[in-house]
N, C-alpha and C positions, 0 to 999 in steps of 0.2 A: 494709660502709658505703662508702659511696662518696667517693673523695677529688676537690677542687676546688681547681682551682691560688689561689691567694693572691695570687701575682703581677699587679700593674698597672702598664702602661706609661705610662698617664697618666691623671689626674686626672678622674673623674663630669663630666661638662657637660650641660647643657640643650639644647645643640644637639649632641648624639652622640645624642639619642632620636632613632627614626625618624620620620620626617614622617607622619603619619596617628596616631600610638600615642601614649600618654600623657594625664592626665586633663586634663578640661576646666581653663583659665586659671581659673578665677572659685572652683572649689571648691581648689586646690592656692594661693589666694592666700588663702582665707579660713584654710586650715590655717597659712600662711606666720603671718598675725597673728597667732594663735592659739600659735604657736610662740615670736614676738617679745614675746607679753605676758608670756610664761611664761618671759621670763630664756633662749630658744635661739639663742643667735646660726644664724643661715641660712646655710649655704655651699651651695656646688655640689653636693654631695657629698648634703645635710640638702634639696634642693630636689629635685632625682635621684628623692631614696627615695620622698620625700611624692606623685610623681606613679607610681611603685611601688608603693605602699600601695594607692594610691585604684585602680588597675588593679587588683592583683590581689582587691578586696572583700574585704567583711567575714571576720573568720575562717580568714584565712591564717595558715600558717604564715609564718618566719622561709625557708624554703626554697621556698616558692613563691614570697614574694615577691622572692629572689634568681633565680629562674627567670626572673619577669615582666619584672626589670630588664633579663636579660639577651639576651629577645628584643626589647625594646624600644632596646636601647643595641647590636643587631648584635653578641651574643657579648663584650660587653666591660663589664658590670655593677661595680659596686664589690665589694671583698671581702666574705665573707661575714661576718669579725671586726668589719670597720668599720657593714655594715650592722648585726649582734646590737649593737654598741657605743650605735649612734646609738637603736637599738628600744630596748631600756632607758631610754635618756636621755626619750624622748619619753613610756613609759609612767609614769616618773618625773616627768614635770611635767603628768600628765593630760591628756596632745593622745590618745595609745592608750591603749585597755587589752586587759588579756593575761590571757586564759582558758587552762586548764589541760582538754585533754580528758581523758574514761577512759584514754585509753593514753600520757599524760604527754606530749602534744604542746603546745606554747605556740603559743593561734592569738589574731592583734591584729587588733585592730577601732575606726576613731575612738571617742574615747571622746566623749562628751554633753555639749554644751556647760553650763558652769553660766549660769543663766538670771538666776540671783537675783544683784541689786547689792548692792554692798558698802558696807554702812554702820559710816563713820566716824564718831565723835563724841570734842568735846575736852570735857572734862572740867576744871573750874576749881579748881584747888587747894581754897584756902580756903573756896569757896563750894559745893562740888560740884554747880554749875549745870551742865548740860548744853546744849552747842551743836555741832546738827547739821554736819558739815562738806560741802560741795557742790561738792568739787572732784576731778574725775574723776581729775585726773593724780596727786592723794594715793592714791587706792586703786588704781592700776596703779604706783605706786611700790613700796606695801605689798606685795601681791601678787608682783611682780616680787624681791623683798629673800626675801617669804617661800619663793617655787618655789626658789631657788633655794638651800634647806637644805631640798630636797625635803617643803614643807610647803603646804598652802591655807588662805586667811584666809578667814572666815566673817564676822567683827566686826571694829572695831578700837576702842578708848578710848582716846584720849591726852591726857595731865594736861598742863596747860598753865596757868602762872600768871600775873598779870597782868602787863604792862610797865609798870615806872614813870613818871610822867609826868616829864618835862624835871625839873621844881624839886626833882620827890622823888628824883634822885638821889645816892647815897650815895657823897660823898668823902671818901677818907683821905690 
């Protein structure tokens, strides 16, 4: 098996890739949002990988994509514990997914975007009327709460009772 030092002298940056390498700005920003709806915070380190991933295509292993970073960063890649660390994390909130070949290799590949909106509805206590809710930043709240107990929302219902009006407030 071959060993790989561990050691880094300093910190993944976006400007230690070489000038010519590294994916296109437009698709490493659309993974970037993709990663911020899904609860990832972004560092240097998580921006690095994502133009790593998208170089070395679909179906990489964990070691090629360590390879890719580290002809593209001139011999100085992130470790390989912090990349396996961050690749978990990302198949973990559905930005990768991670295929298992015949001879037990784990090769990642973006995973597909969900296409389908997420429909919220409040639900009224007493009356169990339903009303649609139409507000984007509830269902990226929802979602963002939910990735991050590594889950995905499909629906949401939330019971909601009425407000009383001014008079019919109840004092003790």
């Amino acid at each position: 098996m071959l060993a790989f030092s561990e050691h880094r002298r300093s910190p993944p940056a976006l400007n230690q890739i070489r000038p010519g390498m590294g994916a296109s700005r437009n698709a490493v920003r659309k993974l970037e949002d993709r990663c911020r709806e899904a609860g990832v915070k972004m560092t240097d380190l998580r921006r690095v990988l994502l133009h790593g991933i998208l170089e070395a295509g679909a179906g990489a292993t964990a070691i090629e994509i360590w390879k890719t970073l580290r002809t593209m960063t001139d011999g100085h890649p992130p470790s390989q514990g912090s990349i396996q660390r961050n690749l978990n994390l990302l198949v973990a909130r559905d930005i990768l997914r991670r295929d298992v070949s015949p001879d037990r290799l784990w090769h990642y590949s973006i995973a597909p975007e969900r296409k389908g909106r997420l429909a919220v509805t409040f639900v009224e206590a007493g009356t169990g009327r339903k009303i649609p809710c139409r507000m984007p930043e509830v269902a990226a709240l929802l979602r963002r709460a939910a990735a991050e107990h590594g889950l995905a929302v499909q629906a949401a219902a939330i019971t909601v009772t009425p407000v009383p009006a001014a008079g019919d407030a109840d004092i003790r």
